[in-house]
TIMI-2910 file (N, C-alpha, C, CB; in pm, 1 decimal, decimal comma, always signed):
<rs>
+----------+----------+----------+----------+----------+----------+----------+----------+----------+----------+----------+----------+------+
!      n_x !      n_y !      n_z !     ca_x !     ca_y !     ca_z !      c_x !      c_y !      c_z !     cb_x !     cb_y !     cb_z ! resn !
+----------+----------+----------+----------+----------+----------+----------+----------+----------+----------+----------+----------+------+
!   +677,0 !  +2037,1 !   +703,5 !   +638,7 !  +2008,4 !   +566,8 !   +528,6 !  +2104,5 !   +525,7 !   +593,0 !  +1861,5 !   +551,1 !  Unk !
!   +513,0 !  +2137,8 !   +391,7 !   +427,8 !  +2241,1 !   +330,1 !   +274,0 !  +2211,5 !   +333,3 !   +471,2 !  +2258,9 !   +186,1 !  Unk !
!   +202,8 !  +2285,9 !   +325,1 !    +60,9 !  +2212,7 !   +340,7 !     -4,1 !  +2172,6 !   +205,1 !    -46,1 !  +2311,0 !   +417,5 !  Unk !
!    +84,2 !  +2293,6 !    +82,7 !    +42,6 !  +2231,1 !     +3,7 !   +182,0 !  +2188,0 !   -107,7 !    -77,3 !  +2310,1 !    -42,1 !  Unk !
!   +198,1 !  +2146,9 !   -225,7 !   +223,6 !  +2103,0 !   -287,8 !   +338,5 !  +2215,2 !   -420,3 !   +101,5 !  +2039,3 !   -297,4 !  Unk !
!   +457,1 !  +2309,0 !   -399,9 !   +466,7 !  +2438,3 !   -431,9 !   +422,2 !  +2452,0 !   -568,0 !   +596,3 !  +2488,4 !   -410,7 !  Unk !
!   +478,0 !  +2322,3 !   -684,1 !   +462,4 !  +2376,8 !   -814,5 !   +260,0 !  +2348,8 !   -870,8 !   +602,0 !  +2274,2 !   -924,8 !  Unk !
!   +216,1 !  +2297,6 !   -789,7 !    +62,0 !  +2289,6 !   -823,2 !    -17,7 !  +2345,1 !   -733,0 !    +10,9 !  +2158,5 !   -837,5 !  Unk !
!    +12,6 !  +2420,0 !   -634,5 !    -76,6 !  +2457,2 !   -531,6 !   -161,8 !  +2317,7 !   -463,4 !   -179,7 !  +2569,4 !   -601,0 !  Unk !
!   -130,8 !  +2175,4 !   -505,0 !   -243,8 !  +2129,5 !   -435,9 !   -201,8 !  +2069,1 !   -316,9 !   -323,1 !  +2041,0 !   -512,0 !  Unk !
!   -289,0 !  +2037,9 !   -195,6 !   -278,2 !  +1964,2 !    -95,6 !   -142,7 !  +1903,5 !    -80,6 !   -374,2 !  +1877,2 !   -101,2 !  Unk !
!    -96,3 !  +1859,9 !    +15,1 !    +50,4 !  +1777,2 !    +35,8 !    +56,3 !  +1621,2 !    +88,9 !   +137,3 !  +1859,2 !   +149,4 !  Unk !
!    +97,0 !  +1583,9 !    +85,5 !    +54,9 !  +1395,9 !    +77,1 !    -27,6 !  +1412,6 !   +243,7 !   +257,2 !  +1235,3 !    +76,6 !  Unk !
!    +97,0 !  +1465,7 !   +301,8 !   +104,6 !  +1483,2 !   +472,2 !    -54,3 !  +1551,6 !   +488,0 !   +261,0 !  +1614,7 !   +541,1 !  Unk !
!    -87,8 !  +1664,7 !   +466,1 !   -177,8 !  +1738,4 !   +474,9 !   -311,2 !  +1619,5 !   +439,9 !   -148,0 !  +1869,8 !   +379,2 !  Unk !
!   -320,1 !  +1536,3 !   +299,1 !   -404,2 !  +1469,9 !   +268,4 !   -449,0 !  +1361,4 !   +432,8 !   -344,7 !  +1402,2 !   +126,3 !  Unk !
!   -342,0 !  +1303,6 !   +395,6 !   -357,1 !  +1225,4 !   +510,4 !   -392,7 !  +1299,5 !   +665,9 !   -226,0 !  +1151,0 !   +514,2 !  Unk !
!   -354,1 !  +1413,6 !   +700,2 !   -424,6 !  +1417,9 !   +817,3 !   -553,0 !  +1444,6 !   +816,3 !   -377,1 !  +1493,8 !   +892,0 !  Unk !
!   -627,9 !  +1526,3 !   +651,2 !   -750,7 !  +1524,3 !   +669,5 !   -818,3 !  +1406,3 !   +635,6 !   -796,8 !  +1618,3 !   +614,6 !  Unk !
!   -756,7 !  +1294,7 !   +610,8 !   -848,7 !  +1202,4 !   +638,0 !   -876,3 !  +1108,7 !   +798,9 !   -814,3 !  +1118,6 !   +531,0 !  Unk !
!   -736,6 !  +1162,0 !   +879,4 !   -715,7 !  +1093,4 !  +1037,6 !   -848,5 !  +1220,6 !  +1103,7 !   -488,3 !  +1116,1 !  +1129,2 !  Unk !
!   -797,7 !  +1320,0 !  +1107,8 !   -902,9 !  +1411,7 !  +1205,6 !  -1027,0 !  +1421,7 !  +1134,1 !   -851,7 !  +1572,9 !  +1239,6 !  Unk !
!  -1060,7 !  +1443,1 !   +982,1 !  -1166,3 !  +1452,2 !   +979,3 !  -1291,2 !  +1369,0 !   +894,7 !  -1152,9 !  +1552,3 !   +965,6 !  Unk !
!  -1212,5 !  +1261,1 !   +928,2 !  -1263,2 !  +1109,6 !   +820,1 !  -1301,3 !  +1185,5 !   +651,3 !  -1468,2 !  +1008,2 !   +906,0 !  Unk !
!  -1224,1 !  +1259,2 !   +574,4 !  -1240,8 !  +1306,1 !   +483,5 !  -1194,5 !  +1195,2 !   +340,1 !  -1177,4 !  +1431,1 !   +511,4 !  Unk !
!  -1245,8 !  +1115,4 !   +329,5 !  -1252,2 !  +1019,3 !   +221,5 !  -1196,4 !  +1091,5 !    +80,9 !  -1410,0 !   +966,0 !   +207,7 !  Unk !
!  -1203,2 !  +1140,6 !    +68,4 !  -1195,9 !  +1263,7 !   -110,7 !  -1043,1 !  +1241,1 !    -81,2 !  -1271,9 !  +1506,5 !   -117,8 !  Unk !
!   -993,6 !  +1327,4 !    +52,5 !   -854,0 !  +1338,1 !    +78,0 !   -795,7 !  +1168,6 !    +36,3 !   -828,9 !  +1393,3 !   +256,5 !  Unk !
!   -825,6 !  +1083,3 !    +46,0 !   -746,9 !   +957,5 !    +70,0 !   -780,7 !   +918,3 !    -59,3 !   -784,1 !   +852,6 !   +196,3 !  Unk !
!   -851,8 !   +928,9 !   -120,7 !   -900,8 !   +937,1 !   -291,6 !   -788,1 !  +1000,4 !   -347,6 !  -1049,7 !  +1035,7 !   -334,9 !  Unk !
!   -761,9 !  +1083,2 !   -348,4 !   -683,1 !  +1183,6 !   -407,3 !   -527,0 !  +1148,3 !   -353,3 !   -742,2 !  +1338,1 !   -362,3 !  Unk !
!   -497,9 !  +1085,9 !   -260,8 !   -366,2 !  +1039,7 !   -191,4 !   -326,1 !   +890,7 !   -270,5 !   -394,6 !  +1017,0 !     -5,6 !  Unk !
!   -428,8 !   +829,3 !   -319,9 !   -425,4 !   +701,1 !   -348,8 !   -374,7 !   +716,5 !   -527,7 !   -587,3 !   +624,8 !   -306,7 !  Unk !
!   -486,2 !   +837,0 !   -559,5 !   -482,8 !   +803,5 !   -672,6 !   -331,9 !   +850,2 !   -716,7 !   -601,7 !   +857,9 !   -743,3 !  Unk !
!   -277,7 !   +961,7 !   -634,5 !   -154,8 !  +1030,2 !   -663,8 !    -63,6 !   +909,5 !   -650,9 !   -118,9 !  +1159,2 !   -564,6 !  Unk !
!    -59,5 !   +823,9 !   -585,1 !    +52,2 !   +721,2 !   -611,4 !    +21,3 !   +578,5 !   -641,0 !   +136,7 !   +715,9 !   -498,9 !  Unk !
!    -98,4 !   +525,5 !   -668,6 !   -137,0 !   +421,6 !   -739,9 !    -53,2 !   +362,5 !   -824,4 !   -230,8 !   +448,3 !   -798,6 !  Unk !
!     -7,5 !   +473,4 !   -929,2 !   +142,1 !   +391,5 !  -1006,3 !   +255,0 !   +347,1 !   -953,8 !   +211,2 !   +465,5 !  -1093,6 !  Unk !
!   +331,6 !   +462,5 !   -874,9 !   +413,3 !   +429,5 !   -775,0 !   +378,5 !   +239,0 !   -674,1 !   +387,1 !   +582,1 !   -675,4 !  Unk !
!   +285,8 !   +270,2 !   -617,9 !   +224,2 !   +151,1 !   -547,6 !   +224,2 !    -35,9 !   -638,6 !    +49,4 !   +217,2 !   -525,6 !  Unk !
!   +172,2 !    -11,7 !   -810,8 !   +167,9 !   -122,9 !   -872,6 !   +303,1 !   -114,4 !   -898,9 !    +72,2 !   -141,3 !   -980,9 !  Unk !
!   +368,0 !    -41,9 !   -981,8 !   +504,2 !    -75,2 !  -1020,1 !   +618,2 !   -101,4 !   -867,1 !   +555,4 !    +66,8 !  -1125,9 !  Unk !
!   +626,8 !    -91,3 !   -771,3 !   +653,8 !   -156,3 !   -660,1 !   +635,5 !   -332,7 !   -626,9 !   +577,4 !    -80,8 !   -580,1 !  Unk !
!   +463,7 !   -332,6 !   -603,3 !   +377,8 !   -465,1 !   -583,2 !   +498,9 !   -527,4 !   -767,6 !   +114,0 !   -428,6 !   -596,8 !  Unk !
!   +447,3 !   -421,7 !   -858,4 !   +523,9 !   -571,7 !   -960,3 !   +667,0 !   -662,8 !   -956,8 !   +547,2 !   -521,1 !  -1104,6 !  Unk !
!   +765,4 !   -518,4 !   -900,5 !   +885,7 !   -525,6 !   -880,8 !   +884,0 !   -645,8 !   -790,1 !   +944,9 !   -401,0 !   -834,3 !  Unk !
!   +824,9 !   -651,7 !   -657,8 !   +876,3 !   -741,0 !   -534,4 !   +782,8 !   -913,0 !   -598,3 !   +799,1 !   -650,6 !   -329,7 !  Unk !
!   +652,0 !   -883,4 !   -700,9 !   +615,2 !  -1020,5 !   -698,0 !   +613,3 !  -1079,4 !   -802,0 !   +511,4 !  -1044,2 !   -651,2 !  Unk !
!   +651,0 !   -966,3 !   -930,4 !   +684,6 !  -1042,0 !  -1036,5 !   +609,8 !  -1097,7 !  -1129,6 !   +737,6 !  -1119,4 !  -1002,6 !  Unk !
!   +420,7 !  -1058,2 !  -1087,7 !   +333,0 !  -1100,9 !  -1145,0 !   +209,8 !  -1032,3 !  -1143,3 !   +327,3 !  -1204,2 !  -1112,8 !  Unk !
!   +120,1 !   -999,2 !  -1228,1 !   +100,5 !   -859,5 !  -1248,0 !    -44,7 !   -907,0 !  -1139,4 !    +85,0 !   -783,6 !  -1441,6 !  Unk !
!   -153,8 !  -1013,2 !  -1138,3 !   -202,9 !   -999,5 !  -1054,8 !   -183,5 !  -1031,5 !   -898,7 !   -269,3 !  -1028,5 !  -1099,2 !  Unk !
!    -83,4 !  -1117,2 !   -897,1 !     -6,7 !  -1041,0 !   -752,5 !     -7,6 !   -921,4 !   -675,9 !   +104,3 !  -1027,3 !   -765,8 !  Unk !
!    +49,6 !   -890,1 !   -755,7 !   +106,4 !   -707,6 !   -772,4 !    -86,0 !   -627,2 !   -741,9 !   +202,3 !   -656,1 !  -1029,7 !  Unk !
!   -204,8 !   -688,6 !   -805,1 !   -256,3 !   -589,6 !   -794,0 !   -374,5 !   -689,6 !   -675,2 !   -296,7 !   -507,3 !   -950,1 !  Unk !
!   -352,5 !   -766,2 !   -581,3 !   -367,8 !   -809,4 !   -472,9 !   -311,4 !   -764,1 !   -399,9 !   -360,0 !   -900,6 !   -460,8 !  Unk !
!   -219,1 !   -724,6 !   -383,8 !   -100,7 !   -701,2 !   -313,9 !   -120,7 !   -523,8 !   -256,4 !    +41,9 !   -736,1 !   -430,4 !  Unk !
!   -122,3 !   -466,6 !   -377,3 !   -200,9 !   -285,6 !   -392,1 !   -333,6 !   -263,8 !   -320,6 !   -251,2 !   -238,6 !   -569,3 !  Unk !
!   -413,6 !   -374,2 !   -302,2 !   -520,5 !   -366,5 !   -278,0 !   -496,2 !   -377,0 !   -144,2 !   -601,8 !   -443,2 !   -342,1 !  Unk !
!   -454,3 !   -523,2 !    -97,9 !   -446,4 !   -533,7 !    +40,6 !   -391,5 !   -400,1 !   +106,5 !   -359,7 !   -653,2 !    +74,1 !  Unk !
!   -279,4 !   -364,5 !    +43,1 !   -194,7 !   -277,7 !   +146,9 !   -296,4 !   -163,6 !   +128,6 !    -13,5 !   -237,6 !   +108,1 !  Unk !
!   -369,7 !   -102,2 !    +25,4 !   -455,8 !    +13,6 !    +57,7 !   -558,6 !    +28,4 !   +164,5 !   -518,4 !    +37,1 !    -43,6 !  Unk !
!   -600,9 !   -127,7 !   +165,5 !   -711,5 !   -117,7 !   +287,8 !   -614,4 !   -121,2 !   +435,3 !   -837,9 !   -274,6 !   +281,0 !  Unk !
!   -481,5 !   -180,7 !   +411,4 !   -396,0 !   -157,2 !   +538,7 !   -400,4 !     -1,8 !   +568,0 !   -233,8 !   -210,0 !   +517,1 !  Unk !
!   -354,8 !    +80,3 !   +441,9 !   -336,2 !   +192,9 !   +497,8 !   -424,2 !   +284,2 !   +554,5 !   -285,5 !   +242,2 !   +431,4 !  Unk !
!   -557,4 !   +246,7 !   +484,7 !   -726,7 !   +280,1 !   +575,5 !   -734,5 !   +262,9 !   +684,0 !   -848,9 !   +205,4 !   +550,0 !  Unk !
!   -694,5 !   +182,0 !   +695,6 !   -712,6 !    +84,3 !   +884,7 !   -579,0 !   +150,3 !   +985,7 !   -664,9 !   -164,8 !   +868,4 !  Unk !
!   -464,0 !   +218,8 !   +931,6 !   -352,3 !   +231,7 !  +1030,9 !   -298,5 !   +380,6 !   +993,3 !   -229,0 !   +103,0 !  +1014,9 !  Unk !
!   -391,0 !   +451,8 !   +876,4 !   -377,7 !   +601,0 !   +847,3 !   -264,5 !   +624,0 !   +958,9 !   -532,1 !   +701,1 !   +867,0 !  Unk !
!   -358,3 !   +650,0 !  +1128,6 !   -309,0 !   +755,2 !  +1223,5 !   -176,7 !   +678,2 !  +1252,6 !   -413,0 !   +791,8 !  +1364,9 !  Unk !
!    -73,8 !   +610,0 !  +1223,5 !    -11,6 !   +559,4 !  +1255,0 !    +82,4 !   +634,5 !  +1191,3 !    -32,2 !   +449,6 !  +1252,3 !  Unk !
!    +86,7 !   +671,0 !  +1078,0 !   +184,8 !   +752,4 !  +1007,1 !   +187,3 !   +905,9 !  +1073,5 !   +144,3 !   +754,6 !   +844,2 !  Unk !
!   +308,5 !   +910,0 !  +1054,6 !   +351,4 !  +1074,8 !  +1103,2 !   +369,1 !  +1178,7 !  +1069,4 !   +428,1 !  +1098,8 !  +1140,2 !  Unk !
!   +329,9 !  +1189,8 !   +935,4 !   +284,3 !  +1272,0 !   +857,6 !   +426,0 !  +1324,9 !   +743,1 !   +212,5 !  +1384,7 !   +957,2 !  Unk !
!   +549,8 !  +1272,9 !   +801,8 !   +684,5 !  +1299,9 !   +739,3 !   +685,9 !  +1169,4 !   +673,3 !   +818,2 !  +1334,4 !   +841,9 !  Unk !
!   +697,9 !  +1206,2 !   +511,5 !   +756,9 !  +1075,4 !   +436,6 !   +634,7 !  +1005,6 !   +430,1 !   +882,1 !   +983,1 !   +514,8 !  Unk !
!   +540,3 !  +1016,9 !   +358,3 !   +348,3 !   +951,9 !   +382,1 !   +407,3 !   +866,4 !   +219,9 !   +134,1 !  +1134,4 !   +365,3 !  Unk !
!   +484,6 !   +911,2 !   +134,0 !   +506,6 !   +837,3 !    +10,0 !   +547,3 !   +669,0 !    +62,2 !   +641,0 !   +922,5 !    -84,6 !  Unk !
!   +638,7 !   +737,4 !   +131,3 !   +754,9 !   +601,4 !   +136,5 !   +721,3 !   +531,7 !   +258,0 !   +933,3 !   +645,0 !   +147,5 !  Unk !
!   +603,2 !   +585,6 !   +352,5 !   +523,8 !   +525,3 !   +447,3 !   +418,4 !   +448,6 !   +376,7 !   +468,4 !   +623,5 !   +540,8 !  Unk !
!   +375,4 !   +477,8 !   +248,7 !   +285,0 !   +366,2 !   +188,8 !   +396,7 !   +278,5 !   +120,2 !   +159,4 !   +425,3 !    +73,1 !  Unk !
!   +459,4 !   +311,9 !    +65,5 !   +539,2 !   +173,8 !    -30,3 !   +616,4 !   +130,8 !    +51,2 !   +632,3 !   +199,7 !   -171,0 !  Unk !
!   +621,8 !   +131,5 !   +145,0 !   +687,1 !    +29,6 !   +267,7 !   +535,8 !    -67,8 !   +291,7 !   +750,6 !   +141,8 !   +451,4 !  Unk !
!   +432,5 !    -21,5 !   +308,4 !   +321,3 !    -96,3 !   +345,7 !   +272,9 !   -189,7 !   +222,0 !   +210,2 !     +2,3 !   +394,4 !  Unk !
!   +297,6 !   -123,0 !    +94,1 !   +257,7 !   -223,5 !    -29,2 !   +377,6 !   -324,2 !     -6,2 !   +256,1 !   -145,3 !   -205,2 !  Unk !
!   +474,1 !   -317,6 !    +21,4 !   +609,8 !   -429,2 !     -7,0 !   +577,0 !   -484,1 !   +114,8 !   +792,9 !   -372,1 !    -24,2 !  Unk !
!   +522,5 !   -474,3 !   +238,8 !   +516,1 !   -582,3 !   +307,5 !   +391,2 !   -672,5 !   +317,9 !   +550,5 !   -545,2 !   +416,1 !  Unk !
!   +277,7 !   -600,9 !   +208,2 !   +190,9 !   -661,8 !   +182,5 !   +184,8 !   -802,3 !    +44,5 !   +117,0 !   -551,6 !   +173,6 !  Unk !
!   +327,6 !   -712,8 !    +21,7 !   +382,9 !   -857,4 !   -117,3 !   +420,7 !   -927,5 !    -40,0 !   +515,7 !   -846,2 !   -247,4 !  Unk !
!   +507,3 !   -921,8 !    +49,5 !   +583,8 !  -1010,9 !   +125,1 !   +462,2 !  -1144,2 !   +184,8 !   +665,1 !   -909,3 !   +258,3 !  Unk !
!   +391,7 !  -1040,6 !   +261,5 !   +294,1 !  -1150,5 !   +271,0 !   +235,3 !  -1209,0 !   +226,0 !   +238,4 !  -1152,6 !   +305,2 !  Unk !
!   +207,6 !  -1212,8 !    +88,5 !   +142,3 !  -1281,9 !    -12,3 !   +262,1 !  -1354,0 !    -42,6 !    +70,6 !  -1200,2 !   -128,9 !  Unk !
!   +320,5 !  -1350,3 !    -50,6 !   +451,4 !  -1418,4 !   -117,3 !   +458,7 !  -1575,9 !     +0,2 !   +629,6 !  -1279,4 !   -101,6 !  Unk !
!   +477,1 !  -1514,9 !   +113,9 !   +483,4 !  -1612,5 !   +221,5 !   +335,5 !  -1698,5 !   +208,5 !   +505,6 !  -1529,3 !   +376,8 !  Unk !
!   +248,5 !  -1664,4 !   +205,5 !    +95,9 !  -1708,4 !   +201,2 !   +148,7 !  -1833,0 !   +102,4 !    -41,7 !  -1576,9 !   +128,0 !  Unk !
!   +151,7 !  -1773,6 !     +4,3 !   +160,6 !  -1876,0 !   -116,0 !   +246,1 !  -1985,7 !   -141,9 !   +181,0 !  -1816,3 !   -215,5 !  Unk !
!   +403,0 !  -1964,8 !    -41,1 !   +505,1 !  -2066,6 !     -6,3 !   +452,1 !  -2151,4 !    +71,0 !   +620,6 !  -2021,9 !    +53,7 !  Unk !
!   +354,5 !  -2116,3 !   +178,8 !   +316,8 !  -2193,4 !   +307,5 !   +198,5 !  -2300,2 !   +223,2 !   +241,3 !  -2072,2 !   +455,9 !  Unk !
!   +109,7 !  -2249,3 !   +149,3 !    +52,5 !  -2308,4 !    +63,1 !    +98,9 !  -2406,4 !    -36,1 !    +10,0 !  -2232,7 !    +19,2 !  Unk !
!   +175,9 !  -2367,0 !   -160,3 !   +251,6 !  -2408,4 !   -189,7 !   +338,7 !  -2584,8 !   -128,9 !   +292,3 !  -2294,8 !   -182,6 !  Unk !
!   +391,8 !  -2538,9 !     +8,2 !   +483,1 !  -2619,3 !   +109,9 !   +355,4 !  -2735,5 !    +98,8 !   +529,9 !  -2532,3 !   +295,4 !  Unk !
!   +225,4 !  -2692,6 !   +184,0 !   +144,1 !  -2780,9 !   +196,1 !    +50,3 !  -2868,2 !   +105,0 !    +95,7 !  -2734,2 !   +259,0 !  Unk !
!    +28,4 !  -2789,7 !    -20,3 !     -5,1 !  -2915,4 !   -126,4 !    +90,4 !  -3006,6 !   -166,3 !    -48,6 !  -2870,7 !   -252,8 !  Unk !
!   +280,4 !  -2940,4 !   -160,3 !   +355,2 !  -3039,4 !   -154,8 !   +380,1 !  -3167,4 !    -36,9 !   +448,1 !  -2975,8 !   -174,1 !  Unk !
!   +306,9 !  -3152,5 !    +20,4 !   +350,7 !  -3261,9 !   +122,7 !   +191,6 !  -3356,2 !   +101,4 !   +391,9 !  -3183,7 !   +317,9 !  Unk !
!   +106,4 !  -3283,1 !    +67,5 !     -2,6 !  -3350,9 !    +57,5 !     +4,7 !  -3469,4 !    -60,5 !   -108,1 !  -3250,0 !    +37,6 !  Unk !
!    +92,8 !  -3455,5 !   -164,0 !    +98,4 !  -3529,0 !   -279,3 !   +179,2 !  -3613,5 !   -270,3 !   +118,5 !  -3470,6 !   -381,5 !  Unk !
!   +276,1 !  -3587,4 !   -151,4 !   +371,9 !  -3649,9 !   -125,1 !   +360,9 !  -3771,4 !    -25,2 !   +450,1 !  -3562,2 !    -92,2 !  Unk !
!   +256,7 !  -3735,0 !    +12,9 !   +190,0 !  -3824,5 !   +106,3 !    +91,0 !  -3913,5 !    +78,4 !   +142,7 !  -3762,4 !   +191,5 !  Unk !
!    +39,3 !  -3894,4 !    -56,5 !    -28,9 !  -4001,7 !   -113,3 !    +51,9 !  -4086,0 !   -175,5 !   -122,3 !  -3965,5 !   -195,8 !  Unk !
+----------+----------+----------+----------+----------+----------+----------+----------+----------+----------+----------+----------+------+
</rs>
């Protein structure tokens, strides 16, 4: 993959991300985030259907992707984050059924 980006000269998702694994370069992951932030909410909205969902959901998975950067392989860093925002809906989604489940039984039980 290119290091940088052909029709803008800038940085490449891949490239961003490794300078933030080797050289804790924060700006880089600034600039990675902000490049797909839209991508990321319109996803979170798609899977939860509710716009602050959706931006719980963006949030969580960004600090996921802080925490598990080196985990990615530097091929496909787009669709390596919006796999991580959709399973961060998922889990909110489940959170809120399990919740959900349990105030129903609580009412049900009075």
């Amino acid at each position: 993959m290119p290091d940088q980006t052909p029709e803008t000269n800038e940085p490449s998702d891949a490239e961003l991300l490794r300078r933030y694994v080797k050289q804790a370069d924060a700006s880089a992951m600034e600039t990675l985030f902000a490049r797909h932030a839209d991508m990321a909410y319109r996803t979170a909205f798609r899977v939860t259907r509710n716009a602050a969902d959706a931006e719980d959901a963006v949030q969580t998975a960004m600090v996921k992707i802080l925490r598990t950067a080196e985990n990615c392989r530097g091929e496909g860093v787009k669709t390596w984050m919006s796999r991580v925002v959709v399973n961060a809906c998922k889990d909110l989604i489940r959170k809120a059924t399990r919740r959900r489940t349990r105030e129903e039984k609580v009412v049900a039980e009075a």
